[in-house]
C-alpha positions as CSV (number, residue, x, y, z in Angstrom):
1,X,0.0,0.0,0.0
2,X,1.0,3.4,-1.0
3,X,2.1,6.2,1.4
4,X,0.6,9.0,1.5
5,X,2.4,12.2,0.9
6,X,-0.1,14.7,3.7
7,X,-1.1,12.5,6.6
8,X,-3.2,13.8,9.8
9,X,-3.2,11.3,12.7
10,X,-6.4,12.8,15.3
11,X,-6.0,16.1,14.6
12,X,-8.0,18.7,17.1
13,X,-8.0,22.1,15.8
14,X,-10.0,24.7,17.9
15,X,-10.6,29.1,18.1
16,X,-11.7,29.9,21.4
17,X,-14.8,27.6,22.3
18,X,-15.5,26.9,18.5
19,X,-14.1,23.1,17.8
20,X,-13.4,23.3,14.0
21,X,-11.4,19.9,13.7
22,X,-12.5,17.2,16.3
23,X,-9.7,14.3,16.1
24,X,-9.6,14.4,12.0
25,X,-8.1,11.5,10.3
26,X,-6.8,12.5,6.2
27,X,-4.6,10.5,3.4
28,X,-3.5,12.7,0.7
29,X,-1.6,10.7,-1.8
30,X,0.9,11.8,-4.3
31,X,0.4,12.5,-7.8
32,X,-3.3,12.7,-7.2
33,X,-6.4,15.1,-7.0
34,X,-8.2,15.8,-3.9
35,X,-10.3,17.7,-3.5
36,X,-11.9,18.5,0.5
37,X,-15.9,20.1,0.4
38,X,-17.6,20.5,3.2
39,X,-20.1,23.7,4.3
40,X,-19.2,27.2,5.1
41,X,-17.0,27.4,8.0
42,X,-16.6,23.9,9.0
43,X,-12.5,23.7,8.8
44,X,-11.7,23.6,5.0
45,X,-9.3,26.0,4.7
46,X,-8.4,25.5,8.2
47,X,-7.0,22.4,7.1
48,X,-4.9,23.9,4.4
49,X,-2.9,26.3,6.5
50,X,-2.6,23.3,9.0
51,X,-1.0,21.4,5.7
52,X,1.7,23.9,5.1
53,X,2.4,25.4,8.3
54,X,0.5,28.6,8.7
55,X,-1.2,26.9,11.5
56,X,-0.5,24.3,14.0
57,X,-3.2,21.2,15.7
58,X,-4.2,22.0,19.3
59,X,-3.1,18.2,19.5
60,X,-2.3,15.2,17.2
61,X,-0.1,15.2,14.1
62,X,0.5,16.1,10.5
63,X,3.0,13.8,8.7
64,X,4.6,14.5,5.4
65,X,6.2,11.4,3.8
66,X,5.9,9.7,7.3
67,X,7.4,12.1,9.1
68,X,6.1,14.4,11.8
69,X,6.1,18.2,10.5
70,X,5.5,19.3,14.3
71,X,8.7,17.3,15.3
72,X,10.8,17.9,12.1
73,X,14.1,20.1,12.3
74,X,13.8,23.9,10.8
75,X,16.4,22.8,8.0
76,X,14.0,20.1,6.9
77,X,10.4,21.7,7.4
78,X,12.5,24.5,5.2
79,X,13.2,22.1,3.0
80,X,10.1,20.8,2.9
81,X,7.9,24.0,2.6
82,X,9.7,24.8,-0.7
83,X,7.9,21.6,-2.6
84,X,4.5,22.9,-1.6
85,X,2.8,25.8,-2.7
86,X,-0.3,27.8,-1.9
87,X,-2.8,29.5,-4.4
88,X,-5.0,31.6,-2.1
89,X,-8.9,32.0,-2.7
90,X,-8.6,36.1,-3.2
91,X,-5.2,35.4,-5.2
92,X,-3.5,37.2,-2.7
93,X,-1.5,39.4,-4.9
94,X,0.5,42.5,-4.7
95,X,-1.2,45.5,-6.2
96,X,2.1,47.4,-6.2
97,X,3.8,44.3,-8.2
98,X,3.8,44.1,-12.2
99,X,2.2,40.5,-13.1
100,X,6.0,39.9,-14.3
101,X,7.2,41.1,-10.9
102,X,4.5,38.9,-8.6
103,X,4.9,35.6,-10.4
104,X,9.0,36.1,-10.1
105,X,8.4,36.6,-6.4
106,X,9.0,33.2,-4.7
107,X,12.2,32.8,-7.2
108,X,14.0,35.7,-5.4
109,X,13.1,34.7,-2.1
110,X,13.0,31.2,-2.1
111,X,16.1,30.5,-4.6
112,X,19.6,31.4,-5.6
113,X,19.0,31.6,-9.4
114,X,20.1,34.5,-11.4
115,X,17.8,37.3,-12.9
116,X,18.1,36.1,-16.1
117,X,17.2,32.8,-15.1
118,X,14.8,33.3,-13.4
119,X,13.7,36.1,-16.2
120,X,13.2,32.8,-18.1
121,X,11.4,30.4,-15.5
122,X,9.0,32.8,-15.2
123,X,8.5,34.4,-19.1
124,X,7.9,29.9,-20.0
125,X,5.2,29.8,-17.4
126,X,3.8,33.0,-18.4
127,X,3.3,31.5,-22.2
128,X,2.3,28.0,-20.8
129,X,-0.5,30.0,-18.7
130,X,-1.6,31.9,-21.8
131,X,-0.8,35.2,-20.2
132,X,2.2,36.1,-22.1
133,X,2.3,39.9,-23.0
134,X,0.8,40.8,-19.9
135,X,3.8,41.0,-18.0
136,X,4.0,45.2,-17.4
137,X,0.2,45.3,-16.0
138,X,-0.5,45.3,-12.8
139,X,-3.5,42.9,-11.1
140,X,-6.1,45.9,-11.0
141,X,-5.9,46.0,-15.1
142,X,-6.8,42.5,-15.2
143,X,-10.2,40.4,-15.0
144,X,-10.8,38.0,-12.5
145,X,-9.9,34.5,-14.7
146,X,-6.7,36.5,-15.8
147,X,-5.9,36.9,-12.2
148,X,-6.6,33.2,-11.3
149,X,-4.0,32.5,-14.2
150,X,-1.4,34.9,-12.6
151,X,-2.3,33.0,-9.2
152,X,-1.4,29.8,-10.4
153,X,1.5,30.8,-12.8
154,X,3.0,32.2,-9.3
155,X,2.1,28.8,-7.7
156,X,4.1,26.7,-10.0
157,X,6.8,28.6,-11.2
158,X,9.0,27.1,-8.2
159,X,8.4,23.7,-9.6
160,X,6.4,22.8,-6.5
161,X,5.7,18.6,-5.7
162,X,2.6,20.1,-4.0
163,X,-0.3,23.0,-4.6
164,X,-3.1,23.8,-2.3
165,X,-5.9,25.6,-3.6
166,X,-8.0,27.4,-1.2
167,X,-11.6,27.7,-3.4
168,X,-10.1,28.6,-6.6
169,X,-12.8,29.2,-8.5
170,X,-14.4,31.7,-6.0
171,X,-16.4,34.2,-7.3
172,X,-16.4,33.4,-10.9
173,X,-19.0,32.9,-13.6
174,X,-19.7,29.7,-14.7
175,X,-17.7,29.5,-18.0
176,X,-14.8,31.3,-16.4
177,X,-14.8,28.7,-13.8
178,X,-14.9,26.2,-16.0
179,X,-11.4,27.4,-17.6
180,X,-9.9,27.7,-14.1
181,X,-10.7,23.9,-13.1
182,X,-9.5,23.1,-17.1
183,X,-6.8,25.0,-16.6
184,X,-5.5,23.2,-12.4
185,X,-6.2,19.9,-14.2
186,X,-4.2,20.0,-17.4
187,X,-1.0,21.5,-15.7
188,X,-1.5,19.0,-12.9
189,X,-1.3,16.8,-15.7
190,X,1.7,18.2,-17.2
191,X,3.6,19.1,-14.3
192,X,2.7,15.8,-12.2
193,X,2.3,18.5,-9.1
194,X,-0.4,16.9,-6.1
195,X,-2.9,18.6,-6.0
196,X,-5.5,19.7,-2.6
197,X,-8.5,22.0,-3.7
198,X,-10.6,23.1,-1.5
199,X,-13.9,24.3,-3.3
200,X,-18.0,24.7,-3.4
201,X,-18.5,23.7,-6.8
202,X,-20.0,20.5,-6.5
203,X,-20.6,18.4,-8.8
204,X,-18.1,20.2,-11.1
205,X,-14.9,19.4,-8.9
206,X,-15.7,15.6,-9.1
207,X,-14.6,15.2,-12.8
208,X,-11.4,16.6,-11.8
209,X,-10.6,15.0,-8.6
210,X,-9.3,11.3,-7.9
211,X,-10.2,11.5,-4.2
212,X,-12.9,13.5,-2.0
213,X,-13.0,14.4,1.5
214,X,-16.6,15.7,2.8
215,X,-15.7,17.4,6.0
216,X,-18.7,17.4,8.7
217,X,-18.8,18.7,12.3
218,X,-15.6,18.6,12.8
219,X,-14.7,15.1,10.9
220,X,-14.3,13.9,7.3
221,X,-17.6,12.0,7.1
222,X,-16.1,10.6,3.4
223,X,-12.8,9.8,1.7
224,X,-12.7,8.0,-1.4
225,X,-12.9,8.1,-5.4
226,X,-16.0,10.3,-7.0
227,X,-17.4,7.0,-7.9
228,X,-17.8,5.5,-4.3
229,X,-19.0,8.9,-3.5
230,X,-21.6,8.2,-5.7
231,X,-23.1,4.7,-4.2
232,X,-22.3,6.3,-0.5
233,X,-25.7,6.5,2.0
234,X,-24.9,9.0,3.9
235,X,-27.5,11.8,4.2
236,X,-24.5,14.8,4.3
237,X,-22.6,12.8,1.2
238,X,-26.0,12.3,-0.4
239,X,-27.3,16.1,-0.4
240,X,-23.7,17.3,-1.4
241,X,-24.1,15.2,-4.5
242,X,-27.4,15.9,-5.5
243,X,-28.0,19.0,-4.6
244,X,-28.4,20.9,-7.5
245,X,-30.9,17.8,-8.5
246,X,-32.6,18.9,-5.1
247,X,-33.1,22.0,-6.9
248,X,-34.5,20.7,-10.0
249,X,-36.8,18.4,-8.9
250,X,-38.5,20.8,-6.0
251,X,-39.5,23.1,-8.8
252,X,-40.5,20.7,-11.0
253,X,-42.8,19.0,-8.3
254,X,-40.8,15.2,-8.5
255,X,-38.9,13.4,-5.3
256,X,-35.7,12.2,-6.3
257,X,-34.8,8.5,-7.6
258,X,-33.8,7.8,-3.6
259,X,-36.3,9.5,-2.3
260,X,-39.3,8.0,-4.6
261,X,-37.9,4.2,-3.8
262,X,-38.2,4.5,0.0
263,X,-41.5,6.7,-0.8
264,X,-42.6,3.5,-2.7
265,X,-41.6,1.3,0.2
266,X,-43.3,2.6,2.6
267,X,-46.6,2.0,-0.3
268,X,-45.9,-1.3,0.3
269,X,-45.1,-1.7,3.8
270,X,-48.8,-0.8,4.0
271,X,-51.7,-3.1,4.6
272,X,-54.3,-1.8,2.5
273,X,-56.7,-2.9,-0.4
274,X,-56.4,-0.3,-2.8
275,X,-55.8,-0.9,-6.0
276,X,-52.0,0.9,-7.2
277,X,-50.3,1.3,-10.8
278,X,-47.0,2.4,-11.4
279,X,-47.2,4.6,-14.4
280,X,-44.0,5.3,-16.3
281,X,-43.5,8.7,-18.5
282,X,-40.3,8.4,-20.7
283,X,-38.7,10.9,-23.1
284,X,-37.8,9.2,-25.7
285,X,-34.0,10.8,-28.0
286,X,-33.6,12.6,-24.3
287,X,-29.6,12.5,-24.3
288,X,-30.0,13.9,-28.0
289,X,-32.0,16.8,-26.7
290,X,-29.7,17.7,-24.3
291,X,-26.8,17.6,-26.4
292,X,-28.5,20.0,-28.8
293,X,-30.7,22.5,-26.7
294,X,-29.2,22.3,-23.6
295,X,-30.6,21.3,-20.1
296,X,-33.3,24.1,-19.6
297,X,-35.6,23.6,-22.3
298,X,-35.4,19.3,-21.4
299,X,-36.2,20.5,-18.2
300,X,-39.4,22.4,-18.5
301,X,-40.7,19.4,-20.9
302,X,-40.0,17.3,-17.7
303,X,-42.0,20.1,-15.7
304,X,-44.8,20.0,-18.2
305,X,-45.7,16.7,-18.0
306,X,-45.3,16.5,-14.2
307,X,-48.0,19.2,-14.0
308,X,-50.3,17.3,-16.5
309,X,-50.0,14.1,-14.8
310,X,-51.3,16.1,-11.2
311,X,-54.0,18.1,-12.8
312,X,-55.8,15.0,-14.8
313,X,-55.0,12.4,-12.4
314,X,-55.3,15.0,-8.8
315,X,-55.6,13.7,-5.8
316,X,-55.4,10.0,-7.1
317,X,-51.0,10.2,-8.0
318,X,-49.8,9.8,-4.5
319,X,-46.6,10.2,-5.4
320,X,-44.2,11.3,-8.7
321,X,-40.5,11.3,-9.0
322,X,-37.6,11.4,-11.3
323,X,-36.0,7.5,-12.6
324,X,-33.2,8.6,-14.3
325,X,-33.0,11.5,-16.3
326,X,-35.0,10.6,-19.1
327,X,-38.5,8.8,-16.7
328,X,-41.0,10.3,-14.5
329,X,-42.8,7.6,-12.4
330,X,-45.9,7.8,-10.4
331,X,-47.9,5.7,-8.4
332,X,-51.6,5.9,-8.9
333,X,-54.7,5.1,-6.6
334,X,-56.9,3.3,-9.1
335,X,-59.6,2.3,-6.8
336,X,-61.9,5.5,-7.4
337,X,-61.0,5.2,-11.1
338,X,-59.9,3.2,-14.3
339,X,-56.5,4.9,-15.0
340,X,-57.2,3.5,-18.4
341,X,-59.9,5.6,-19.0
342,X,-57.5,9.1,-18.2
343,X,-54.7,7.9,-21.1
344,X,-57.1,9.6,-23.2
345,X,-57.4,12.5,-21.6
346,X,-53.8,12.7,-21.1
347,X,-53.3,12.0,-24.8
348,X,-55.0,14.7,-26.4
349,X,-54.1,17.3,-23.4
350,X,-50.4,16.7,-24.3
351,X,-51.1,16.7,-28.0
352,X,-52.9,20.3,-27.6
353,X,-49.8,21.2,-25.6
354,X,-47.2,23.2,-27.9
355,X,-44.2,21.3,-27.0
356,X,-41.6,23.5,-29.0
357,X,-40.8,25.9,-26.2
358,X,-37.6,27.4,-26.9
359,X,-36.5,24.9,-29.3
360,X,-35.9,26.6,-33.1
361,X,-35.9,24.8,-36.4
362,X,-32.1,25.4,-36.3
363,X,-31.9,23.5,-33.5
364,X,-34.6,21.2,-33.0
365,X,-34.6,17.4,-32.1
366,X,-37.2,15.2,-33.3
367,X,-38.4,13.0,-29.4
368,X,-41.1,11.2,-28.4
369,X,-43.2,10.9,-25.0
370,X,-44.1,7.5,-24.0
371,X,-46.0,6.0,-21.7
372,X,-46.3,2.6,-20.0
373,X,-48.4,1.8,-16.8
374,X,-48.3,-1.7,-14.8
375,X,-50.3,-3.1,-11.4
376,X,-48.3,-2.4,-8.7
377,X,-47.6,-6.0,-6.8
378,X,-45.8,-6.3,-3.3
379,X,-43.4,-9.3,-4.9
380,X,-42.0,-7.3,-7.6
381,X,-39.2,-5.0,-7.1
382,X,-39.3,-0.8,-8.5
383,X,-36.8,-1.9,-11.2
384,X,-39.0,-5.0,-12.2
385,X,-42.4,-2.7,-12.4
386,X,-40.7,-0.1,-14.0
387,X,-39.3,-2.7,-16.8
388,X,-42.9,-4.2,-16.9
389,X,-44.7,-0.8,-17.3
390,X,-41.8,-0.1,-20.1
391,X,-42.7,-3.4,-21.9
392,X,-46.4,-2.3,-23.5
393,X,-45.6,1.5,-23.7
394,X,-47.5,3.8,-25.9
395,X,-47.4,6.8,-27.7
396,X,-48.4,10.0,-26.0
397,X,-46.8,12.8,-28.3
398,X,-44.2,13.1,-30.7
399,X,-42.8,16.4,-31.8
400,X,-41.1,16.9,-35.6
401,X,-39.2,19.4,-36.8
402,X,-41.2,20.4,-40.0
C-alpha cells in the first residue's frame, strides 16, 4: 500500500470555544487530486494552512512522507515548505507588483538563481499560462480568470511537488470557472504537481478530482474516489451530491430516484386494499435533446408533463418522482378510477400542448413521450415494475421538426 504524501493522525483544531477539527483522520496521496468540500465554515481551509504550516493542531499530528512536520528540524520543514505551494482564494497578490514582478516573487526569495534565469522560468510559465504579453500590467488592469492564471503561474513557477488551492474558482461565472478547473487539471497533468483543492463547486470538482474528503462537524464523514462517493448512503454525502438535483426536482414538483424508492416502500409496507399502478413517462431521444438544446428547455418538458400528470389524475397520483433523467414515475390510486380511462385524456391534453418551447428549427430534435403503466404487486421489485410498465408502452406525443 502506498504512502501517503499529507497524513493527519487525530487532529484537534479549535478558536476559542469553537471546535473546528474534532480528532480528524486524512490521506492525501501523491500525484493525485483531492479535492476537500464541506459547508461554510466547518474547517476547510483550516486544514490547508494546517498542511503547510501557517497553523499548528491543538493536538495530534501532521506527517509528510511519514514524518512528523510538528517534530521535524527547521532545516528540513524548510526544505520541505519549498515543494509545496499555496494558491489563495482572493489570489492574494500585490497590487504594487507588475504581473511579471508577482509571479517572479518566490524565485527571489525562495532560490539562488540569477535574474536572467529566473527572467526565463518565469516568461515559459507566463506562455504556458496563456498570459504572455501581460507582464508590465498590474493585477487591477486584469479580469478575475486572468488573475486566477497569474495565481497559479506564481504557484508553480518554483516547480512545487505540492499546490493547495484554497476555493479557486471563487467568485467566478460559470464559463470562467470552468477554464480555471481546465486550466489546475491539465497543468497537474503536465507538471505531475499533487494537487488539494478546496472548493464549493459541487458536482463540477468531481470530474477533476481522484479523491474527496466531505468534512462534517468537525470530521471527514467521506474519503474516497468520485465514484464510491456516488453509491455512499450518507444523508451529508447524499445532499452534497445531488443537490443541484434537489433543486430541480423541488421546482419541477418530482422526489428524487432515492427518495421515490423509499417513498414506494413505505406503499408497500402498507396493509391496504387499494388498488395501485406504477405509471411510467419516458422521453424518448432525451440524451439527444440535451446535447442539442441544452438542459433548460429538457427541463421544463420534464415540468410539463409533471403538471399534467397532477391536474388530470389529482388527488389520485400519491406520489411522482424522477427514474433517471429521461422517466418520470408515479404511483396511482386506481380504486376510485380506471387509470385507463385518463390515457385519453392525457393523450389529447399533451397533443394540444405546444411542445416546441424554446426549441428553433435550427436546432430542434425530433423525441417522443411515451407511456407505460403496470399493477403495482408487493413481490415485484421498482426496477422489475418499472421494466414491466416499459414493456407495452405507448405513444403519448411526438414532436417533428417540420
Amino acid at each position: 500500500m502506498k504512502e501517503p504524501i499529507i497524513e493527519f493522525r487525530d487532529v484537534h483544531k479549535s478558536y476559542g470555544d469553537k471546535t473546528v477539527l474534532n480528532g480528524v483522520n486524512l490521506r492525501l496521496y501523491e500525484g493525485e487530486v483531492t479535492t476537500i468540500i464541506g459547508k461554510s465554515g466547518v474547517g476547510k481551509s483550516v486544514s490547508l494552512k494546517l498542511m503547510i504550516g501557517l497553523d499548528t493542531p491543538d493536538k495530534g499530528d501532521i506527517l509528510f512522507k511519514g514524518q512528523s512536520i510538528l517534530k521535524m528540524p527547521k532545516k528540513r520543514w524548510k526544505e520541505v515548505k519549498k515543494e509545496i505551494n499555496f494558491m489563495f482564494q482572493n489570489n492574494a497578490l500585490f497590487d504594487s507588483l507588475t504581473i511579471f514582478e508577482n509571479i517572479a516573487l518566490p524565485l527571489k526569495e525562495t532560490t539562488r538563481l540569477s535574474s536572467k534565469k529566473i527572467k526565463e522560468k518565469v516568461l515559459n510559465m507566463m506562455e504556458a499560462l496563456d498570459i504572455l504579453g501581460h507582464e508590465n500590467k498590474y493585477p487591477s488592469q486584469l479580469s478575475g480568470g486572468m488573475q486566477k492564471r497569474v495565481a497559479l503561474a506564481r504557484a508553480l513557477v518554483t516547480d512545487p511537488k505540492m499546490v493547495l488551492f484554497d476555493e479557486p474558482t471563487a467568485g467566478l461565472d460559470p464559463v470562467r470557472r470552468k477554464s480555471v478547473l481546465e486550466m489546475i487539471i491539465s497543468k497537474q497533468k503536465e507538471f505531475g504537481f499533487t494537487a488539494v483543492l478546496v472548493s464549493h463547486d459541487v458536482p463540477d470538482v468531481f470530474y477533476i478530482s481522484n479523491r474527496v474528503a466531505i468534512l462534517e462537524s468537525g470530521d471527514f464523514i467521506f474519503q474516497g474516489s468520485p465514484r464510491e462517493l456516488e453509491f455512499n448512503e450518507h444523508p451529508v454525502v447524499y445532499e452534497f451530491i445531488n443537490s443541484l438535483e434537489f433543486l430541480k426536482n423541488d421546482v419541477a414538483g418530482m422526489m428524487t430516484r432515492r427518495d421515490f424508492e423509499k417513498f414506494f416502500k413505505s406503499i408497500l409496507e402498507k396493509d391496504d386494499q387499494r388498488d395501485l399502478y406504477l405509471v411510467v413517462y419516458e422521453i424518448a431521444r432525451y440524451n439527444e435533446l440535451i446535447e442539442k438544446v441544452g438542459h433548460i428547455t429538457p427541463f421544463y418538458i420534464l415540468q410539463d408533463l409533471v403538471s399534467l400528470c397532477k391536474s388530470i389524475c389529482k388527488d389520485n397520483i400519491l406520489g411522482i418522482g424522477k427514474y433517471g433523467p429521461d422517466k418520470v414515475v408515479s404511483i396511482v390510486d386506481t380504486s376510485r378510477f380506471n387509470f385507463k380511462d385518463k390515457l385519453n385524456a392525457i393523450q389529447k391534453s399533451i397533443k394540444n400542448k405546444d411542445l416546441k418551447y424554446s426549441v428553433t428549427s435550427a436546432r430542434c430534435v425530433e423525441f417522443s413521450i411515451f407511456i407505460g403503466f403496470t399493477e403495482v404487486k408487493k413481490d415485484k421489485t421498482i426496477i422489475e415494475l418499472v421494466d414491466n410498465a416499459l414493456k407495452n408502452k405507448i405513444l403519448l406525443a411526438s414532436l417533428t421538426c417540420n
